[in-house]
Residue frames as qw, qx, qy, qz and C-alpha x, y, z in Angstrom:
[[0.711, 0.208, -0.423, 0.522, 0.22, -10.88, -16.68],
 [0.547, -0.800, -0.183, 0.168, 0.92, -9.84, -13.24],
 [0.084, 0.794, -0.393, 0.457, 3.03, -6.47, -12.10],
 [0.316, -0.578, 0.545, -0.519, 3.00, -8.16, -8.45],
 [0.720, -0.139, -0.674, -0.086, 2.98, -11.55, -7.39],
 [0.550, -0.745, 0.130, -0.355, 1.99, -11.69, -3.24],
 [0.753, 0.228, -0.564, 0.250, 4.30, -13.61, -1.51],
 [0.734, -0.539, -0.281, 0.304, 4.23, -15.08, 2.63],
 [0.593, 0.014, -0.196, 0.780, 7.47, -12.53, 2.86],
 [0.120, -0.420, -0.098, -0.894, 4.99, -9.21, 2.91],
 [0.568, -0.497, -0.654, -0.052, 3.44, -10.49, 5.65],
 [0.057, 0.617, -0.345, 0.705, 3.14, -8.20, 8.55],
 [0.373, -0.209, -0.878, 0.215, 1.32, -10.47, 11.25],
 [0.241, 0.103, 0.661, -0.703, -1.84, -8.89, 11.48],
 [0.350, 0.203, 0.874, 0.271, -4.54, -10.24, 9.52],
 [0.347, 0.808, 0.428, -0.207, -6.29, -7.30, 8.64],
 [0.153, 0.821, -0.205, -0.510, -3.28, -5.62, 7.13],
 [0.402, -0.169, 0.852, 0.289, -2.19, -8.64, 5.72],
 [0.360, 0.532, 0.765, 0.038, -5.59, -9.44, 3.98],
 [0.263, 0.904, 0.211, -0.263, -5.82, -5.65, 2.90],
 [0.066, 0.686, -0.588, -0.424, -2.36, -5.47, 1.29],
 [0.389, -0.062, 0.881, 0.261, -3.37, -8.40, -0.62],
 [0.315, 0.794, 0.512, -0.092, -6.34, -6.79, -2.08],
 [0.223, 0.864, -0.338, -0.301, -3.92, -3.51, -3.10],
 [0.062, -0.443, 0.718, 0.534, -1.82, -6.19, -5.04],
 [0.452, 0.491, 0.744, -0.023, -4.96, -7.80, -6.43],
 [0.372, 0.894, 0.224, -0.114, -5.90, -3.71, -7.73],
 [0.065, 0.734, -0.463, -0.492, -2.50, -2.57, -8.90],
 [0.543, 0.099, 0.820, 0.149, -2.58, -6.30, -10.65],
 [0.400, 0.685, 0.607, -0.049, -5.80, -4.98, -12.23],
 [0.168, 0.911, 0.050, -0.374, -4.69, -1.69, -12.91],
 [0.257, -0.513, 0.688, 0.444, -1.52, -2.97, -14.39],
 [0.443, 0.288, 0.836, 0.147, -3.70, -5.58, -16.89],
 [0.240, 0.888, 0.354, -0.169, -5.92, -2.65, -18.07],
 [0.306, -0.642, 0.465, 0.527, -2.54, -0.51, -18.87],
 [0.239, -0.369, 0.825, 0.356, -0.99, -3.03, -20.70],
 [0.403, 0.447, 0.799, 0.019, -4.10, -3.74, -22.69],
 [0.023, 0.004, 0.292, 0.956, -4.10, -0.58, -23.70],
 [0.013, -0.557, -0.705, -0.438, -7.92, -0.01, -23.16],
 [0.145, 0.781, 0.217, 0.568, -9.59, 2.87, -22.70],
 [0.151, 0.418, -0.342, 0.828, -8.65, 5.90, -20.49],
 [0.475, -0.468, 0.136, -0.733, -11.51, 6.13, -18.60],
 [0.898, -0.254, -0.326, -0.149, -11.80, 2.25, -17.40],
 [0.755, 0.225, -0.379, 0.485, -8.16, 2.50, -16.24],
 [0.223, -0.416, 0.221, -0.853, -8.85, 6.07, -14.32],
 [0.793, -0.372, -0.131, -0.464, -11.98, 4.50, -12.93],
 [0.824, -0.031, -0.442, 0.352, -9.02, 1.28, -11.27],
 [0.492, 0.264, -0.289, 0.778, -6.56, 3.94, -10.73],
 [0.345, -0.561, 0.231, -0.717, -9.25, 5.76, -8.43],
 [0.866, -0.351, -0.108, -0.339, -10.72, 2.89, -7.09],
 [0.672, 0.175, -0.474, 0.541, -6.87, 1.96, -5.86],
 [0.082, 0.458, -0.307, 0.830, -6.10, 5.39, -4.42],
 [0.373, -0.412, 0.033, -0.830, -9.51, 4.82, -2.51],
 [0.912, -0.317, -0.260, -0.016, -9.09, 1.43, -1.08],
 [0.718, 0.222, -0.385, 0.536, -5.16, 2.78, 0.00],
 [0.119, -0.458, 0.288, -0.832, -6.66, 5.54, 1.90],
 [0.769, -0.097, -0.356, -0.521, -8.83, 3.01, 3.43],
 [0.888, -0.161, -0.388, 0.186, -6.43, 0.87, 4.27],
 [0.527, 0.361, -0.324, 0.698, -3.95, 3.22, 5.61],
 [0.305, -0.592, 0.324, -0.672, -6.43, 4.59, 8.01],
 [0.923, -0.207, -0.311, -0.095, -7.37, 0.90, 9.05],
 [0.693, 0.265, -0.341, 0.578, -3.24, 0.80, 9.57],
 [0.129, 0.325, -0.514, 0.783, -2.56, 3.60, 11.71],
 [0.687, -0.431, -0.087, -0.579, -5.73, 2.45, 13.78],
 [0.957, -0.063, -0.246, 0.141, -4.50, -0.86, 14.23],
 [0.521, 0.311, -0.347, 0.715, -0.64, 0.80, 15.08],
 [0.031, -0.596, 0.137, -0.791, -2.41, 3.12, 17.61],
 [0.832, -0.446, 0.128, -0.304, -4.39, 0.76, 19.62],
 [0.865, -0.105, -0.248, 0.423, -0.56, -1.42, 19.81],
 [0.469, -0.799, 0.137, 0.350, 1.17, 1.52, 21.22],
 [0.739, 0.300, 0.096, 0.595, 3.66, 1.63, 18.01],
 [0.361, -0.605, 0.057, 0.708, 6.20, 4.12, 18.83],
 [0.342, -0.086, 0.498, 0.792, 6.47, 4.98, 14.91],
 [0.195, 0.664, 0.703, 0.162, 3.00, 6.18, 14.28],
 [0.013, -0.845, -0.018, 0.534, 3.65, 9.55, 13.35],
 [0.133, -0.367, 0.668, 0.633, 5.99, 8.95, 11.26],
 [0.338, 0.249, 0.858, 0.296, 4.24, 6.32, 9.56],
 [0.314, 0.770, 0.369, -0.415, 1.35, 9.04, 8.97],
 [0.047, 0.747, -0.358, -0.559, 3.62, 11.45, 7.45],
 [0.064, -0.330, 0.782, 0.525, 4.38, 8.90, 4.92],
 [0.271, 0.549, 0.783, 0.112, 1.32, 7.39, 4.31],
 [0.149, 0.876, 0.078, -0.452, 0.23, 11.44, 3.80],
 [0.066, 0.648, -0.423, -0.629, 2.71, 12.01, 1.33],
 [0.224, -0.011, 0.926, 0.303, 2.35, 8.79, -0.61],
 [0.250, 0.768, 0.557, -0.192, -1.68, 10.06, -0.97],
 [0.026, 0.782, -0.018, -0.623, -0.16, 13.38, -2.16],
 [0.138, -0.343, 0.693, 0.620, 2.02, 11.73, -4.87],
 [0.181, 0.139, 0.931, 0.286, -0.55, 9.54, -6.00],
 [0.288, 0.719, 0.458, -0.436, -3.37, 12.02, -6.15],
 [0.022, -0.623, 0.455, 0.636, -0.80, 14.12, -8.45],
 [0.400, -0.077, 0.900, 0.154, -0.35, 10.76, -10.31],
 [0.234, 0.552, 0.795, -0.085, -4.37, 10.70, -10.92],
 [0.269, 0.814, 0.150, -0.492, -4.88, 14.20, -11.57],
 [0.087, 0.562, -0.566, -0.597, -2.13, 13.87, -14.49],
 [0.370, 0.359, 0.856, 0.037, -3.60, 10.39, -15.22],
 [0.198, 0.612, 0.755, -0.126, -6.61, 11.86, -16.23],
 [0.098, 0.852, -0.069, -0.509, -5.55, 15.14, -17.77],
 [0.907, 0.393, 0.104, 0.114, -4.00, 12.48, -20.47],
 [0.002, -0.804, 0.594, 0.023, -0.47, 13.61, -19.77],
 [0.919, 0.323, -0.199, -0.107, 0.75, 10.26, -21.74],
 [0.402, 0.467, -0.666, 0.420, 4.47, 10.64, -20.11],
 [0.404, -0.375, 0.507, -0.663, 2.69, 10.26, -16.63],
 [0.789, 0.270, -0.400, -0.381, 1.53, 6.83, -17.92],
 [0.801, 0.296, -0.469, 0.223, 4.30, 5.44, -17.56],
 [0.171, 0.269, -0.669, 0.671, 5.50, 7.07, -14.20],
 [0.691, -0.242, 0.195, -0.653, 2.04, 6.42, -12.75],
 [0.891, 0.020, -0.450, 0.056, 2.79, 2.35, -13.37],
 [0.567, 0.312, -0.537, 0.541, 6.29, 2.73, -11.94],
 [0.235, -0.344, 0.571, -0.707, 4.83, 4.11, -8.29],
 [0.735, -0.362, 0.209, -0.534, 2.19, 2.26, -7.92],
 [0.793, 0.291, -0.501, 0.186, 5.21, -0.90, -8.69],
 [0.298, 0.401, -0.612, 0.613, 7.39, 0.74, -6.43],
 [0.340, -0.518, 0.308, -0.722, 4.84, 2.29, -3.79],
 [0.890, -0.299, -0.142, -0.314, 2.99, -0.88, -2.56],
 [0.870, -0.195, -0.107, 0.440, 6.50, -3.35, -1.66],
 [0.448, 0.247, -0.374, 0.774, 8.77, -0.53, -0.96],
 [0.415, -0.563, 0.164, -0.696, 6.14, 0.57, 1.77],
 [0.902, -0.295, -0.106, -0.297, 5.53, -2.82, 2.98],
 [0.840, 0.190, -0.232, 0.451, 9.32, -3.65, 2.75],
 [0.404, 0.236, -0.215, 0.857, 10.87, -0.52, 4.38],
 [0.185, -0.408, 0.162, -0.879, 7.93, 0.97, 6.19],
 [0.892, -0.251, -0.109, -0.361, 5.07, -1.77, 7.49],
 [0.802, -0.007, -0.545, 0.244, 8.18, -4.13, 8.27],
 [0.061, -0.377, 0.404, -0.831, 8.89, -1.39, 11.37],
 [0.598, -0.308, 0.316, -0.669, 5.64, -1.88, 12.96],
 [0.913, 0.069, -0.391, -0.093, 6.07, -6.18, 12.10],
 [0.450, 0.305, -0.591, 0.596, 9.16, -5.93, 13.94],
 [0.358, -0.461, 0.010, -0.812, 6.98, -4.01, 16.68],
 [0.926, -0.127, -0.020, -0.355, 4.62, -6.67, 16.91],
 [0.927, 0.035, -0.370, 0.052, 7.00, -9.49, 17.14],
 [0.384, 0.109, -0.680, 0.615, 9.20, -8.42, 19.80],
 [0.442, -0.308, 0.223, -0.812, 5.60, -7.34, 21.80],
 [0.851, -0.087, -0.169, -0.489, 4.84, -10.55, 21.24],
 [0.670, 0.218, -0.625, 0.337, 7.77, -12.07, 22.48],
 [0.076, -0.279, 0.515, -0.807, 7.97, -9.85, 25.40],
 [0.744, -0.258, -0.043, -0.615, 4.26, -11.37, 26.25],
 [0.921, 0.065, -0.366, -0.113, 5.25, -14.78, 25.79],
 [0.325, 0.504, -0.648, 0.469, 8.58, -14.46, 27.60],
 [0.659, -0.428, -0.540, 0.301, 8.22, -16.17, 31.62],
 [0.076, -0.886, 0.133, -0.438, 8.45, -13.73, 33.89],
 [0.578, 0.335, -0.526, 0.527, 11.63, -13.58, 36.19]]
């Protein structure tokens, strides 16, 4: 049973972050299936890294991609992508130290973290892009 279902509305209009934030709701999918199966600790750790390490991944892809458009917000965006690593390392290290209440709050970020970044932080630099791309397209006067 899917945590995330993708959906045309997370688009950001570029096709590499697009295509890579469809792959992190493919693995929190996975990690969420494993969970909820309840099987073992280590197969779920083994997801729950192999997330963290496809989000750093993608996030450096991101602020590449934001740096060579001139986005005005790339700093910022770091700073959050930086802390969001920090939380979720935390996450992992309790993960894996079997702290059993972290379980449950390790689901609930990686629920929240993926569409309330992509919704409130990636839709900045979409916005970005579509009025850069207007401004291209526009006739000149």
């Amino acid at each position: 049973m899917a945590l995330l279902s993708w959906s045309n509305q997370y688009l950001i209009g570029n096709d590499l972050i697009d295509g890579e934030h469809r792959e992190l709701f493919r693995l929190i999918n996975a990690f969420h299936d494993h969970w909820i199966e309840r099987r073992d600790h280590r197969s779920i750790a083994r997801l729950l890294n192999q997330l963290v390490a496809y989000a750093q991944v993608h996030f450096q892809h991101e602020e590449a991609i934001m740096l060579d458009a001139g986005f005005p917000g790339l700093a910022e965006h770091q700073q959050i992508h930086e802390a969001m690593i920090d939380t979720i390392f935390r996450l992992c290290q309790s993960f894996e130290d079997k702290n059993l209440h972290l379980e449950m709050d390790t689901m609930k970020f990686v629920k929240r973290w993926l569409v309330d970044h992509i919704l409130n932080n990636d839709y900045l630099f979409r916005n970005f892009l579509a009025r850069r791309k207007r401004s291209v397209a526009a006739p000149e006067q």
